[in-house]
VONU-482146 format. One line per field, with one value per residue: residue number from 0; residue in three letters; x, y, z of N, C-alpha, C in turn. Coordinates in nm, 2 decimals, m for minus. Example, Ala and Ser with C-alpha at 12.3 -4.5 7.8 and 13.67 -1.06 7.14 Angstrom:
<atoms>
i: (0 1)
aa: (Ala Ser)
nu: (1.32 1.28)
nv: (m0.57 m0.22)
nw: (0.78 0.71)
cau: (1.23 1.37)
cav: (m0.45 m0.11)
caw: (0.78 0.71)
cu: (1.32 1.29)
cv: (m0.33 0.00)
cw: (0.78 0.79)
</atoms>
This chain:
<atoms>
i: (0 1 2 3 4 5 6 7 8 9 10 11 12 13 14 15 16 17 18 19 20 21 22 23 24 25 26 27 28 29 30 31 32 33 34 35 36 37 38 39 40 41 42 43 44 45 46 47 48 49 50 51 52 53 54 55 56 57 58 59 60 61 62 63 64 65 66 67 68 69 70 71 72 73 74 75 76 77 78)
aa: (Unk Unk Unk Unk Unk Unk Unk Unk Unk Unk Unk Unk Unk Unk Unk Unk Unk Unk Unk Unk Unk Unk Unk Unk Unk Unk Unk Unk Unk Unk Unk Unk Unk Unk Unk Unk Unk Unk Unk Unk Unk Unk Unk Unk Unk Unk Unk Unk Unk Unk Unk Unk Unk Unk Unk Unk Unk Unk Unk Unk Unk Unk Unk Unk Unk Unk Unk Unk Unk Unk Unk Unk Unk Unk Unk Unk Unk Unk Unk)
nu: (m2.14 m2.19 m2.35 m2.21 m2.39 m2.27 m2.11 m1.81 m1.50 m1.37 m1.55 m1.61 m1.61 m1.87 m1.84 m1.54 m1.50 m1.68 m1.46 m1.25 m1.33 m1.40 m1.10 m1.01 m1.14 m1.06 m0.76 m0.77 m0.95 m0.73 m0.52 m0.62 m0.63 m0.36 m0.12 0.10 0.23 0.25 0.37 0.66 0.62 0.47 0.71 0.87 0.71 0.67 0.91 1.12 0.96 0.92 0.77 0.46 0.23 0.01 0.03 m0.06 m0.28 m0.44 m0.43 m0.59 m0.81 m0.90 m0.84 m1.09 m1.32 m1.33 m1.35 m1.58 m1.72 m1.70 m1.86 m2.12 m2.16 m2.17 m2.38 m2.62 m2.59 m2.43 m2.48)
nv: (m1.52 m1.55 m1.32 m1.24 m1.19 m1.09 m0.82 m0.67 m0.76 m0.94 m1.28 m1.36 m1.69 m1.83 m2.00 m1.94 m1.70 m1.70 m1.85 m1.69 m1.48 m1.63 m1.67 m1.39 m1.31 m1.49 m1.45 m1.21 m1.20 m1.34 m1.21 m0.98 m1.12 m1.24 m1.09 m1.07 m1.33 m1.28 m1.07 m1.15 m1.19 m1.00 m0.79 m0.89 m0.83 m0.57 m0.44 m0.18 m0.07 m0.04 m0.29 m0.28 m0.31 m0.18 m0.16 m0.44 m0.48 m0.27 m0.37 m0.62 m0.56 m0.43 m0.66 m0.76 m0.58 m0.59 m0.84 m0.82 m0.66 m0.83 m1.07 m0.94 m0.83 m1.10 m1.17 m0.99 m1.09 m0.98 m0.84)
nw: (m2.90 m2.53 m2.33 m2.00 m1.70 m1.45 m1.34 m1.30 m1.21 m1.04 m0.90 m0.58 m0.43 m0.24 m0.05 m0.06 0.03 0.33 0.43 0.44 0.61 0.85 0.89 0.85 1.13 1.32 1.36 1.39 1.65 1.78 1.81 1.95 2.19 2.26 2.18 2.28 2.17 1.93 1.88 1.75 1.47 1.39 1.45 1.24 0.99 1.00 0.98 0.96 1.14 1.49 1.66 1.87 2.13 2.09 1.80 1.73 1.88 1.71 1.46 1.52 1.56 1.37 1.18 1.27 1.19 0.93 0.87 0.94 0.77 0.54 0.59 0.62 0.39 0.22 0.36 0.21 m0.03 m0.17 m0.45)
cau: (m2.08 m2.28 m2.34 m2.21 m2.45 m2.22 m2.05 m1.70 m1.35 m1.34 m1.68 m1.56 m1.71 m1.93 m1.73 m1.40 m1.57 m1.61 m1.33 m1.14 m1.43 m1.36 m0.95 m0.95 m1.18 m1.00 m0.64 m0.79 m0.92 m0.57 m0.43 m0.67 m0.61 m0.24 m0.06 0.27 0.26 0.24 0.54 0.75 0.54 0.46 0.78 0.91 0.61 0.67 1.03 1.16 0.93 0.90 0.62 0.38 0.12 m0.08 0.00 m0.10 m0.41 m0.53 m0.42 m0.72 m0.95 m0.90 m0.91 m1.23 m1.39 m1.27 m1.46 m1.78 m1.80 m1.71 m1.96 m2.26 m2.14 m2.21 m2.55 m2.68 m2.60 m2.35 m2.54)
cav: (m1.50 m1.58 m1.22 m1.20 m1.13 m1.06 m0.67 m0.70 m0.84 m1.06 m1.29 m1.45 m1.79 m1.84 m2.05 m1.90 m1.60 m1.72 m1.90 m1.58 m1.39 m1.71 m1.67 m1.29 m1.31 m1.56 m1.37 m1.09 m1.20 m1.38 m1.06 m0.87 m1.20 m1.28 m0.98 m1.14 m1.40 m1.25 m0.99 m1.22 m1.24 m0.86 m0.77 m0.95 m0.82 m0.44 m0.47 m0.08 m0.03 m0.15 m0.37 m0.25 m0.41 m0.12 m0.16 m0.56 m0.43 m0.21 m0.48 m0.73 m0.48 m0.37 m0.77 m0.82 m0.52 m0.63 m0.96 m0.83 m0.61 m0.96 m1.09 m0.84 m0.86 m1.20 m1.20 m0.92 m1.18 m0.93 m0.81)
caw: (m2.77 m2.46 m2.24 m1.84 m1.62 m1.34 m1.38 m1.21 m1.22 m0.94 m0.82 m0.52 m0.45 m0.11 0.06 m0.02 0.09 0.45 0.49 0.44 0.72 0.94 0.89 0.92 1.25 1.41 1.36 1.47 1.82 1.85 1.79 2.07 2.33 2.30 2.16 2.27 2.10 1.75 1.83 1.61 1.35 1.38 1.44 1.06 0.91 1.06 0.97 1.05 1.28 1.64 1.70 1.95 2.17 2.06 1.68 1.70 1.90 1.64 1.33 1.56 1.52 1.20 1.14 1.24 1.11 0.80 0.85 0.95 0.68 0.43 0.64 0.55 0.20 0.23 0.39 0.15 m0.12 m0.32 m0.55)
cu: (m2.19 m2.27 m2.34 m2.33 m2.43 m2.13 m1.94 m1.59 m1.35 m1.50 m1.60 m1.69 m1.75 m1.85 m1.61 m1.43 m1.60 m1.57 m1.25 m1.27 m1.37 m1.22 m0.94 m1.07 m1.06 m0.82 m0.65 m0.85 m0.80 m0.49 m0.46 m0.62 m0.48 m0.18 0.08 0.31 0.26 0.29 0.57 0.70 0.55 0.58 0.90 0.84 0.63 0.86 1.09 1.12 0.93 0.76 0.58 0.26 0.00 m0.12 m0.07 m0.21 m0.55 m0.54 m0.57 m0.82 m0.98 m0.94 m1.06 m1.30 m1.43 m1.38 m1.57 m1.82 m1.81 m1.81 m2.10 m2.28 m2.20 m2.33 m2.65 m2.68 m2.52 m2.39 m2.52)
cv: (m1.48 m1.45 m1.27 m1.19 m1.08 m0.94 m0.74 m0.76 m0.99 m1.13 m1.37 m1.58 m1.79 m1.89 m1.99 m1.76 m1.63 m1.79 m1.74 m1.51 m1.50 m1.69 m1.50 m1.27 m1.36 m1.52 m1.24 m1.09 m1.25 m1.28 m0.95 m0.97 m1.20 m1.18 m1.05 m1.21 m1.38 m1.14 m1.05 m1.20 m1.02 m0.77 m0.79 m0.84 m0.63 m0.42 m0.29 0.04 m0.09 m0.20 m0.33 m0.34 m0.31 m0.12 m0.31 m0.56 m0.38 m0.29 m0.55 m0.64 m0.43 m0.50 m0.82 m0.73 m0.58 m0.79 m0.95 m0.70 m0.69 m1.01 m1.06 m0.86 m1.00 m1.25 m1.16 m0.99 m1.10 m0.91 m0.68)
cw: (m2.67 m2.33 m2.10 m1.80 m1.47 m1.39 m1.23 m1.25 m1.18 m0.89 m0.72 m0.49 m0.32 0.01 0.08 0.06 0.27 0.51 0.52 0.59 0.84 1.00 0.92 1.10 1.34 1.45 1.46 1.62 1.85 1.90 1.97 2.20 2.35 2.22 2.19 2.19 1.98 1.76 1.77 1.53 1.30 1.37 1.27 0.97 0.90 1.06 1.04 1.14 1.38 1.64 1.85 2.04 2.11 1.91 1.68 1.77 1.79 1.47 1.35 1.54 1.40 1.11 1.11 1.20 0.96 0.78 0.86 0.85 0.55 0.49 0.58 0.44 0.16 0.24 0.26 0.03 m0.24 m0.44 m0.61)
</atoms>
């Protein structure tokens, strides 16, 4: 039997890796620029609550955090 040398469940692969940093960036400025336009979406998704401009504010930011710390992860070479 030929030993791992990767400790973990999941390795993600580089690219899928930022594709997903590119996809949650880019949601998440949508989110901070056009706010109207992703009520509907927010509103489905947020079903018995009211959708806010302030909750689909704080979703974009929470987006991109979220990508710049897959980002880092990324640079640092996940090790």
């Amino acid at each position: 039997m030929k030993g791992n040398s990767r400790i973990g469940i999941l390795t993600l692969n580089p690219l899928l890796l930022c594709f997903v940093v590119q996809l949650g960036l880019a949601f998440g400025l949508a989110g901070l620029f056009w706010p109207d336009k992703f009520m509907p979406l927010f509103e489905t998704l947020m079903f018995p609550w009211a959708a806010s401009r302030s909750a689909i504010r704080a979703h974009g930011i929470a987006a991109i955090g979220l990508s710049l710390l897959l980002l880092v992860t990324r640079l640092t070479g996940n090790r």
